[in-house]
DODRENGU-111946 format. One line per 5 residues: number of its first residue (from 1); their letters; for each residue x, y, z of C-alpha. Coordinates in steps of 0.02 Angstrom, whole numbers, plus 50000, padded with zeros to 5 digits. Layout:
N
NUM	a	X,Y,Z | ... $
//
This chain:
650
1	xxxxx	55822,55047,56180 | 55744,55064,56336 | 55567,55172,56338 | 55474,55299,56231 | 55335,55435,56313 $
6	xxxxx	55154,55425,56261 | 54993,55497,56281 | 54848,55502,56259 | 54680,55633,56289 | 54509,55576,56358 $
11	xxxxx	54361,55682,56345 | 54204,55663,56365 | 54032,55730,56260 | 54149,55818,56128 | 54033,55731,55988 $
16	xxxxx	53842,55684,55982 | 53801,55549,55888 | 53639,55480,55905 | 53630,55279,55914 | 53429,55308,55942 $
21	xxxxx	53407,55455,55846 | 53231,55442,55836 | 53223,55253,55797 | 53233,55264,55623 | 53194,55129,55526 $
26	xxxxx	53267,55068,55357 | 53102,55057,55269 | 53214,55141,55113 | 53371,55171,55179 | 53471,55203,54996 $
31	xxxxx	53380,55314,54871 | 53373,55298,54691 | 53500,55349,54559 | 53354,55446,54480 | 53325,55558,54638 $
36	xxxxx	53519,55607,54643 | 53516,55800,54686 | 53504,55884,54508 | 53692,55974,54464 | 53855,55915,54526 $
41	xxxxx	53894,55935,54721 | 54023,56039,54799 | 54200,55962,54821 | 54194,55979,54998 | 54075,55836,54990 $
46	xxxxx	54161,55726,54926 | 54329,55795,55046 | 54231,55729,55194 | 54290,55592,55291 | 54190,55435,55356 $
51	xxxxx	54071,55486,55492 | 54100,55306,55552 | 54256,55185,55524 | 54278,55003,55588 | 54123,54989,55719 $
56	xxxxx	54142,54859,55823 | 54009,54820,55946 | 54023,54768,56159 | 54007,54583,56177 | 53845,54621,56269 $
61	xxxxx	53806,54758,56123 | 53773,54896,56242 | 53916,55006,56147 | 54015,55031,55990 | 54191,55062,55978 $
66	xxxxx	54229,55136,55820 | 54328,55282,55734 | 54240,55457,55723 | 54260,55610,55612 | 54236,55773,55703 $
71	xxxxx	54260,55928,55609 | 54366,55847,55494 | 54478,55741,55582 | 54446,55566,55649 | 54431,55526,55855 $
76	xxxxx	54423,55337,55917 | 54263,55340,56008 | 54167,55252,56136 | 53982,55242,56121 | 53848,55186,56237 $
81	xxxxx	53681,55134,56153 | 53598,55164,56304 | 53589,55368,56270 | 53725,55410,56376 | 53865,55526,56298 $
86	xxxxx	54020,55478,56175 | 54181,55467,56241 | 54320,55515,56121 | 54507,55482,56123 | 54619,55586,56060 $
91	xxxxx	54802,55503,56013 | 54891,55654,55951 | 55008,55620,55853 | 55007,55455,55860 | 54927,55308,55727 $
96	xxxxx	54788,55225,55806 | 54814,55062,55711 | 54674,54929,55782 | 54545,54924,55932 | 54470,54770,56002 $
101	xxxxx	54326,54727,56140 | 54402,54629,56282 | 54245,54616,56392 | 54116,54751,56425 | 54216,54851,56518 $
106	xxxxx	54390,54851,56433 | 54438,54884,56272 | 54648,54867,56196 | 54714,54984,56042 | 54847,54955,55968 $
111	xxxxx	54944,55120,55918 | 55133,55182,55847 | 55202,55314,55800 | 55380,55385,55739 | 55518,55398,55863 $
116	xxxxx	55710,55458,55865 | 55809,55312,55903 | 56026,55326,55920 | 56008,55454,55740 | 55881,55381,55649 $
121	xxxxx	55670,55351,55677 | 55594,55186,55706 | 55419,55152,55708 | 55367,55119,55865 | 55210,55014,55907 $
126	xxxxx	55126,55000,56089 | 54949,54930,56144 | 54845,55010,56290 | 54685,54993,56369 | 54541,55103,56380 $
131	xxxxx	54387,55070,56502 | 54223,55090,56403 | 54175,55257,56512 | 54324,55335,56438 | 54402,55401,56574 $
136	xxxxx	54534,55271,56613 | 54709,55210,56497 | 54824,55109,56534 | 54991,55086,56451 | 54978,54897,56422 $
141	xxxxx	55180,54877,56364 | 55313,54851,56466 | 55416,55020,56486 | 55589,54911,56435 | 55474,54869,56246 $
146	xxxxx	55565,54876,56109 | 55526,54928,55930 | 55353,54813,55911 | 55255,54792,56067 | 55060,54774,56024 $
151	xxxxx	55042,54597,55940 | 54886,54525,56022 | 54869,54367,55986 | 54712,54294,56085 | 54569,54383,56185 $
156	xxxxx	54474,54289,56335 | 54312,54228,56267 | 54249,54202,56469 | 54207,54377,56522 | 54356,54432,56628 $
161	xxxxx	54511,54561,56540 | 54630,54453,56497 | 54738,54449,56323 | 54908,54379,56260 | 55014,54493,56196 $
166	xxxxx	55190,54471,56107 | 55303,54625,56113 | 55508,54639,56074 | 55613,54675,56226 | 55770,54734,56130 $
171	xxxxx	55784,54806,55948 | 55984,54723,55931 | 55964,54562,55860 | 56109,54492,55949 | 56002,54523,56116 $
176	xxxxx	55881,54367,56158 | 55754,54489,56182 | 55730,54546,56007 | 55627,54401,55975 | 55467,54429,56045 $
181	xxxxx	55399,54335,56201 | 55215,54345,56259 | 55142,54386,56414 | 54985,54383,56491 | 54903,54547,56533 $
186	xxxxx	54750,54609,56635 | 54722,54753,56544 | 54600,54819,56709 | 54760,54842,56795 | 54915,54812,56671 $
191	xxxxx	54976,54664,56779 | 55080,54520,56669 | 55157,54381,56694 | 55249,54298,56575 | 55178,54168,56465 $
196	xxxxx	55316,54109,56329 | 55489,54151,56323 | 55554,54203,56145 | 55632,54106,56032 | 55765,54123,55906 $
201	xxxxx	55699,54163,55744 | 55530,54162,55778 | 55437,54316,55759 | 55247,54283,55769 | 55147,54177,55873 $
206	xxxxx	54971,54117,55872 | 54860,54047,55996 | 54705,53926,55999 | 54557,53985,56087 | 54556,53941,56237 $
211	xxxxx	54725,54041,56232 | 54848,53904,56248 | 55014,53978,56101 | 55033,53838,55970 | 55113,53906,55823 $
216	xxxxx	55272,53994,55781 | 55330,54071,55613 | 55499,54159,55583 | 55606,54217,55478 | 55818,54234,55456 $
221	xxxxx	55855,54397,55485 | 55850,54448,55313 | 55701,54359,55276 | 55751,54235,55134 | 55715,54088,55239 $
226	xxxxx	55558,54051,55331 | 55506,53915,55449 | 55340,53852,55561 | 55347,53784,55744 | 55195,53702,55823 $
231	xxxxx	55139,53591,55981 | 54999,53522,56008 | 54984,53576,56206 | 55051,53672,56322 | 55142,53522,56383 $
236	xxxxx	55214,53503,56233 | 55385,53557,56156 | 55389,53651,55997 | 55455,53546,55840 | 55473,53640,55662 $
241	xxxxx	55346,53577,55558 | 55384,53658,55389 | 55512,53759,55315 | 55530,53895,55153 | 55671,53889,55082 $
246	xxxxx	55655,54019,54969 | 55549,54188,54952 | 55432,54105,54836 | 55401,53950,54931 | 55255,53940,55036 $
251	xxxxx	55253,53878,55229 | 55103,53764,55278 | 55012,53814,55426 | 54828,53833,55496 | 54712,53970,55466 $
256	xxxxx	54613,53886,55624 | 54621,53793,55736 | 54506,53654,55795 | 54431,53615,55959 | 54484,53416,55890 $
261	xxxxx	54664,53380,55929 | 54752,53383,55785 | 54646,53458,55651 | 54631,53623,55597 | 54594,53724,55436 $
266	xxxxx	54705,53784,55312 | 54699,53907,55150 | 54804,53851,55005 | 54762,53845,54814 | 54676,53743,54715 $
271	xxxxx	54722,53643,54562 | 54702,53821,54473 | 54781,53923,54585 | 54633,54000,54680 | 54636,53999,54863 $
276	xxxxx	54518,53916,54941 | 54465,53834,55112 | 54498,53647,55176 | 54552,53537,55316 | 54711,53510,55377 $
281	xxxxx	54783,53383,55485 | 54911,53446,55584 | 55006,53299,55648 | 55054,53251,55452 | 55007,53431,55369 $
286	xxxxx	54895,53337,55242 | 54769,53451,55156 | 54605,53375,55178 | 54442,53407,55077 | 54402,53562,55015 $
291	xxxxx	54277,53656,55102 | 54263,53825,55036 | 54287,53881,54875 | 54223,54044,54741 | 54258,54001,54567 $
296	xxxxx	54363,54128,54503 | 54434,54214,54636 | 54544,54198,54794 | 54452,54191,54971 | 54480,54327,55089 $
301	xxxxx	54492,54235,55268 | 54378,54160,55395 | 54246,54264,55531 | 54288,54160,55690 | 54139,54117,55815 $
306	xxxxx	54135,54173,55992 | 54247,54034,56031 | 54402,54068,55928 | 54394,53873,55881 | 54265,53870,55717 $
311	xxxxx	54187,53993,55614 | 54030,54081,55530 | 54092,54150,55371 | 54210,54140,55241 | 54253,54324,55177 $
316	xxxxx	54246,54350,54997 | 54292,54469,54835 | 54232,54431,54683 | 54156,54567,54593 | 54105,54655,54758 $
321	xxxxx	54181,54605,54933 | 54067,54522,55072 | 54038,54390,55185 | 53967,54220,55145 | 53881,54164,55298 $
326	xxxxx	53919,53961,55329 | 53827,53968,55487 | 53641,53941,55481 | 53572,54069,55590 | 53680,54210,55536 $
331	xxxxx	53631,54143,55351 | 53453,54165,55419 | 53513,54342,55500 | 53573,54378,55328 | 53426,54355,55257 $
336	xxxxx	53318,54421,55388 | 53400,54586,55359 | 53402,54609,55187 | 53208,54575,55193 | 53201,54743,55275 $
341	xxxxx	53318,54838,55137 | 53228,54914,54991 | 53361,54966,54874 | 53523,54971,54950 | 53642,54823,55002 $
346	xxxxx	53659,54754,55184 | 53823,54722,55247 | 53844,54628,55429 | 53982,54721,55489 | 54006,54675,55683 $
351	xxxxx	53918,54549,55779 | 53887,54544,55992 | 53948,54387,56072 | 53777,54278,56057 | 53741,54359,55903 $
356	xxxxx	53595,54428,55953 | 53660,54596,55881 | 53734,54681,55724 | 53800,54843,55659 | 53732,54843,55470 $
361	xxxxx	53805,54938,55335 | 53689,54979,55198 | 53745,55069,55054 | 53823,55015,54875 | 53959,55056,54762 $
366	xxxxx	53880,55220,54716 | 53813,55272,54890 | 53925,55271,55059 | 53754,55250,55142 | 53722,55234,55339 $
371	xxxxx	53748,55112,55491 | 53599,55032,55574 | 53576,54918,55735 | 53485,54767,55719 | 53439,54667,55874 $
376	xxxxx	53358,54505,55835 | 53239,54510,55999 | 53123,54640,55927 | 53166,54604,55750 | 53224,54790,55735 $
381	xxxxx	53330,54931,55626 | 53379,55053,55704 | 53472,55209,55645 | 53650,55246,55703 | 53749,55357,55575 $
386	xxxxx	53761,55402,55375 | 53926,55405,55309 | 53915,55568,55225 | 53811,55704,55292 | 53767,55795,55131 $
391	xxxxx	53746,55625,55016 | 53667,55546,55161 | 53571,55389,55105 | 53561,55453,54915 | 53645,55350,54760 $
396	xxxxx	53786,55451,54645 | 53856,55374,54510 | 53826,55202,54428 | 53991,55061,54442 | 53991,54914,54358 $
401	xxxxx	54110,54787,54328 | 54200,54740,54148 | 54306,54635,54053 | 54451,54679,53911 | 54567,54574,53828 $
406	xxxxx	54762,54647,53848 | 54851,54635,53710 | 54925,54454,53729 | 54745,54403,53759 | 54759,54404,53954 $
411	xxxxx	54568,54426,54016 | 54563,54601,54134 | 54441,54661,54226 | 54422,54818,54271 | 54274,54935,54389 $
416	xxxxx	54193,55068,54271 | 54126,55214,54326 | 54009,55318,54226 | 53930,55506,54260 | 53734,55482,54279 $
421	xxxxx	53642,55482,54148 | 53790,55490,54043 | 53858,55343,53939 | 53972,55393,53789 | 54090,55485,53692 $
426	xxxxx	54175,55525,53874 | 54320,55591,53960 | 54426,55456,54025 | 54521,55444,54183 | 54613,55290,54199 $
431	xxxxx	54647,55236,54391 | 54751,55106,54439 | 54747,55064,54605 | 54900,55041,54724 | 54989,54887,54813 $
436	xxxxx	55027,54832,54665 | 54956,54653,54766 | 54782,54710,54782 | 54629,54734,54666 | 54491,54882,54649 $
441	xxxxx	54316,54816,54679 | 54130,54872,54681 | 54147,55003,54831 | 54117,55171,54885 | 54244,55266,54808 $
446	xxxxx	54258,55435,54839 | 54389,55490,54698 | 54294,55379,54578 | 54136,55465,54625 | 54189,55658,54643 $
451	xxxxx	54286,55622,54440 | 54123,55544,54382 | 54019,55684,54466 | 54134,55807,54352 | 54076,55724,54196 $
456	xxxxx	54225,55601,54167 | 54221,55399,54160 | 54334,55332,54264 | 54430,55143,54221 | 54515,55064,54376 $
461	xxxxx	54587,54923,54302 | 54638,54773,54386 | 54796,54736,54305 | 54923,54595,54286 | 54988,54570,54481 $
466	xxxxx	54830,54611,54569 | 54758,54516,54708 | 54606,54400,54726 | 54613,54326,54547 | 54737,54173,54589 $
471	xxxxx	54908,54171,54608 | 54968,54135,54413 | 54880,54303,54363 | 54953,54366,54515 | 55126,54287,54456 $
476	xxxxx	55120,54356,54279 | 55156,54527,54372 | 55338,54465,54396 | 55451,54569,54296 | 55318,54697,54190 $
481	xxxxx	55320,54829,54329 | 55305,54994,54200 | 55302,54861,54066 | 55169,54736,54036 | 55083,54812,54204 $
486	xxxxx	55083,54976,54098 | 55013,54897,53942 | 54856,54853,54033 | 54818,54998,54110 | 54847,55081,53910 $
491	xxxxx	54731,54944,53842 | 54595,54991,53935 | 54592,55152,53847 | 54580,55057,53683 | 54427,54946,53754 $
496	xxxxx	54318,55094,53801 | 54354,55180,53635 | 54292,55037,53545 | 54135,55022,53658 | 54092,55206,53635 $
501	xxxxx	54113,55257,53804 | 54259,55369,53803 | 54347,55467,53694 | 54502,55413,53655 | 54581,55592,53619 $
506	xxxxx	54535,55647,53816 | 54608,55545,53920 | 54712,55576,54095 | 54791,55447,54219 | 54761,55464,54407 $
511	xxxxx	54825,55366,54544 | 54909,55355,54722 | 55060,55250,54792 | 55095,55102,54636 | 54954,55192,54550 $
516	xxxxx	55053,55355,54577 | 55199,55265,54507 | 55117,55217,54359 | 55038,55371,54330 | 55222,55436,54306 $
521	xxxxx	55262,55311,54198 | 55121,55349,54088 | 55187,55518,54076 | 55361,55481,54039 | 55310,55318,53918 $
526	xxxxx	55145,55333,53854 | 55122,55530,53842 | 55048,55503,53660 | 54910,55409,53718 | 54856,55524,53875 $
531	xxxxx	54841,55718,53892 | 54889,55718,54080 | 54949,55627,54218 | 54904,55639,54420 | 55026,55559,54557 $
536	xxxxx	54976,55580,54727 | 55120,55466,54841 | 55180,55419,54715 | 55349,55302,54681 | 55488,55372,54572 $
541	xxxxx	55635,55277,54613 | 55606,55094,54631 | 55820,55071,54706 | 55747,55204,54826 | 55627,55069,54886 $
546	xxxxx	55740,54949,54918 | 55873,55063,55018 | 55714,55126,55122 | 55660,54939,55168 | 55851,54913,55192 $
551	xxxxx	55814,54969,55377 | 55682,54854,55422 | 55670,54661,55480 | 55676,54553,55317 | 55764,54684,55186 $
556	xxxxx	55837,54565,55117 | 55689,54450,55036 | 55605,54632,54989 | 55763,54681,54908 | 55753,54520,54817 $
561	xxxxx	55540,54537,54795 | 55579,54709,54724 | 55709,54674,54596 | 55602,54535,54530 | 55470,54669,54480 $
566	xxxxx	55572,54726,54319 | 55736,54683,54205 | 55815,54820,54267 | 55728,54930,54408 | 55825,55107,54370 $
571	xxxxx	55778,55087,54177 | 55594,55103,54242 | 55596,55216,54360 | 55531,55390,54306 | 55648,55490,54411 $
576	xxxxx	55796,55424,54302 | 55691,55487,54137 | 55637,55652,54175 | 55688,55722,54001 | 55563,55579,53941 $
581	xxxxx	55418,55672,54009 | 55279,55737,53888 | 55131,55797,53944 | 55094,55897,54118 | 55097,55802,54276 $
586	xxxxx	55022,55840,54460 | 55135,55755,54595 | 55066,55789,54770 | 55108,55700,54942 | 55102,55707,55111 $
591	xxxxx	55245,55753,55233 | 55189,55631,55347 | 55184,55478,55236 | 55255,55332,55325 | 55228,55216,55180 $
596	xxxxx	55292,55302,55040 | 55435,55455,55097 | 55376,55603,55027 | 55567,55613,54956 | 55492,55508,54814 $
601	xxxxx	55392,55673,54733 | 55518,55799,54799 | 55656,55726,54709 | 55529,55709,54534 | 55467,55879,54553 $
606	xxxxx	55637,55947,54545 | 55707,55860,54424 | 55585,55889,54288 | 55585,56083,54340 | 55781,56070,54301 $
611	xxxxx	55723,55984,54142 | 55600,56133,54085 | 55437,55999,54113 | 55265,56052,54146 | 55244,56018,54340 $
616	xxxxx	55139,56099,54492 | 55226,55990,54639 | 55104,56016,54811 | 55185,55942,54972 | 55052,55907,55119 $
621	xxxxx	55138,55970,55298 | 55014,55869,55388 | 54947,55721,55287 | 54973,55555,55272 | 54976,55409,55159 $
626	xxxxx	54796,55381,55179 | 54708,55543,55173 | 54641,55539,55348 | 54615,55727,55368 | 54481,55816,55255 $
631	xxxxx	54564,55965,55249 | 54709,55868,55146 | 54552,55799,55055 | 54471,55962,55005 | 54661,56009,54953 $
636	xxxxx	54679,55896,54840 | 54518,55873,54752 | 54529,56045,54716 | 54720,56051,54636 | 54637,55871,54547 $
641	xxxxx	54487,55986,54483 | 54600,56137,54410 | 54711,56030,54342 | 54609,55920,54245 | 54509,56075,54184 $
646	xxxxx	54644,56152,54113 | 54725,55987,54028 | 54569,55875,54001 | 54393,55969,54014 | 54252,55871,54041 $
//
């Protein structure tokens, strides 16, 4: 493989958005439940996407980077904070995947996007620059890339536009460069020179930060063995330091490292099986003291300091997600900030390079709220951006967090949902998220919200295999994909029943991806217990999985992963049991999923039409897995809306 053709579109003043519109301050920034606009709001509210995603302030904080919705789609955008006009960058067709400040004047994104390689598409990924006027790219990738060329691995911390950046060379494994070597690139100019040749087997690198690469990890080729390199300097040599044997066995390696030789910091599990945070010394890989912990639940990673060599805050998910500030002065930041909030919840979401600056989020798991700029000089709050235009700053719904026993007495919990001002004898939708590794929190949820705002409760349960409660709950996932997995979701039902809440006699499933999976399960299994069932990208055919990961880099531990998830994978997957289904089912998806092929609903939609089942089957021409367009929104939301009318009324 020798090059692919991008581009990419810069325009300027396309979108105003006002980062000092009128210097509003956040005196009240999140209104009451009780002043919630009286009768439910259009669906096209609820269809809109985020005005603002991922904002990531200058080092100097005289601009935001950050993903913009105009008229329903979403623009990467450039924004001075000095009045002058947004830049936006269009991508086409292309993913923009991540963005990052090198200096002032230079940012890098990293984007990909499907291309036809010798009969079949690959997905390719490339990094470029962007100058923070907007009017200059560069293609930052070598034109002979290969397959995966945007892996930034360390950013200058001294001012001028330099990064690392490992890319393939070659997508045939028998060439040396399929194995990704790093360079060093001036993204002003897309000038490199290279930095570290590749190495067999080793697929990822990491770098300290002052930039110098100290840490390899790779795989075999079919990803059943794993193993760690690591010097100590760049006059070193590179000697394995651990190895994984096996797909469950776990490599030891550094989350950080430290500006003292030798040391860095690790996160590994606890006694109970909770990550957590502690030292690690490298030259024996001896887990040190613990320095970090939240009882109950799994740590989310570390917020690096300007430096790249400590750190300021642990990231956390219990109940809600956040940031625990470990620093003292963004602690006192912290504090500072939420002094100003009067009924929302402040969220530090992007620092500037002294810290003299932050992009706050204030909102709350039944508001998407606004973005603010605080700058510590003047002690001020300054308006950037709500989230939703119509909702702006108002609460919806009320969330909470709960607790069930399963049926073999494992403790769930689980994010409720309730319609304001209402608290029993409802509706149910139950809606598990997808992964199945990851967990549903206290968040901004716009399904949630627009089913709640309907007049139905909605469950998201956090069943057995989720994320961020320790790996033995995580563990007791292995094997009860449509089984035990299913059971929780089903005795959720039964909890809210006995509390009053819902009625036990109304009650639909809803979900996307795994949650789409299980939602045809439900309908195929558990059709007694629910009245309808709602798949958007949804999984039929777990073999289908595995002969769709078959063409990528380690296929052979996810083959192995996936057939661990159940006795027998075709005996739970719905497409096998069409003739099983018994209640009505909505499958929709996106023609442009790259996560889950839409093949997976085609192939279910026709096979219960051939077996005389109750199905509408939409297919999306232009969406994704990850509803990024609001018109596929709005599409949706209203199918959801008919559909439950007709099979569950609120």
């Amino acid at each position: 493989m020798s090059r692919w053709g991008w581009s990419l579109l810069v325009a300027g003043g396309l979108v105003a958005i006002a980062a000092t519109a009128g210097a509003q301050t956040a005196d009240k920034p999140v209104e009451k439940a009780a002043e919630k606009k009286a009768g439910p709001l259009e669906t096209s509210v609820f269809a809109e996407i985020p005005s603002f995603e991922g904002p990531e302030l200058s080092p100097k904080g005289n601009a935001i980077a950050a993903k913009v919705a105009v008229n329903g789609t979403q623009y990467f955008a450039i924004i001075p904070l000095d009045g002058g006009k947004p830049r936006l960058v269009g991508l086409g067709d292309s993913d923009l995947n991540w963005w990052k400040w090198v200096n002032d004047d230079w940012l890098v994104l990293g984007i990909g996007e499907l291309q036809p390689f010798e009969g079949d598409d690959f997905y390719v990924r490339r990094a470029v620059s962007v100058n923070a006027t907007g009017t200059k790219t560069i293609l930052l990738s070598s034109r002979e890339a290969a397959q995966n060329a945007d892996d930034l691995i360390w950013t200058a911390t001294d001012g001028t536009p330099r990064i690392l950046m490992a890319s393939q060379m070659s997508v045939y494994s028998n060439n040396a460069g399929f194995w990704p070597q790093v360079d060093e690139i001036d993204v002003s100019t897309g000038k490199r020179k290279l930095a570290l040749r590749g190495r067999e087997g080793i697929w990822d690198w990491y770098a300290d930060g002052s930039g110098t690469i100290r840490m390899g990890i790779g795989s075999s080729l079919d990803g059943r063995t794993r193993r760690a390199v690591y010097r100590e300097s760049a006059k070193d040599s590179f000697r394995t330091i651990d190895r994984a044997r096996t797909h469950k066995d776990t490599l030891t390696v550094p989350s950080l490292f430290l500006k003292e030789p030798g040391k860095g910091l690790m996160i590994s599990d606890d006694d109970d099986g909770y990550s957590a945070l502690y030292e690690l010394d490298l030259a024996t890989l001896t887990r040190g003291k613990q320095l970090f912990a939240t009882k109950g639940y799994d740590i989310g990673g570390l917020m690096r300091d300007q430096t790249g060599f400590n750190y300021v805050g642990v990231y956390v998910n219990e109940n809600k997600p956040g940031i625990r500030w470990t620093d003292p002065a963004m602690e006192a930041m912290q504090k500072t900030i939420a002094d100003k909030i009067k009924g929302g919840e402040p969220r530090i979401v992007s620092l500037n390079r002294d810290r003299t600056a932050a992009i706050v989020h204030v909102g709350g798991s039944n508001a998407p709220g606004a973005y603010f700029l605080y700058r510590a000089a003047d002690d001020s709050m300054e308006f950037l951006k709500t989230n939703n235009s119509t909702i702006g700053l108002k609460r919806l719904n009320p969330v909470r967090t709960i607790r069930y026993k399963a049926r073999d007495g494992l403790e769930i919990a689980a994010v409720l949902t309730l319609p304001f001002g209402k608290k029993s004898n409802l509706p149910l939708i139950v809606m598990p998220h997808g992964g199945p590794f990851a967990r549903d929190t206290e968040e901004w949820d716009w399904w949630t919200q627009f089913l709640a705002e309907r007049g139905y409760a909605v469950i998201q349960p956090n069943y057995r295999g989720s994320s961020g409660y320790g790996t033995p709950f995580t563990d007791k996932g292995l094997g009860q994909w449509g089984l035990a997995m299913q059971d929780d979701l089903n005795d959720a039902v039964a909890e809210l029943a006995k509390l009053g809440i819902a009625d036990p006699k109304r009650v639909c499933m809803v979900g996307a991806s795994y949650g789409g999976y299980a939602a045809m399960r439900a309908a195929q299994r558990d059709g007694k217990l629910y009245r309808c069932a709602v798949a958007y990208a949804g999984v039929s055919d777990l073999n289908r999985m595995i002969n769709h990961n078959s063409n990528f880099l380690g296929a052979g531990a996810r083959k192995d992963w996936l057939k661990m998830q159940a006795p027998d994978l075709k005996s739970v997957s719905p497409v096998n049991l069409a003739g099983d289904f018994s209640i009505p089912i909505l499958l929709v998806h996106g023609k442009k999923d790259r996560v889950v092929p839409p093949v997976h609903s085609r192939v279910m939609a026709q096979k219960l039409k051939a077996a005389g089942k109750e199905v509408i089957w939409i297919e999306q021409p232009e969406a994704d897995h990850h509803f990024s367009r609001s018109e596929d929104r709005l599409e949706f939301l209203k199918a959801l809306e008919a559909f439950l009318a007709k099979h569950n009324p609120a």
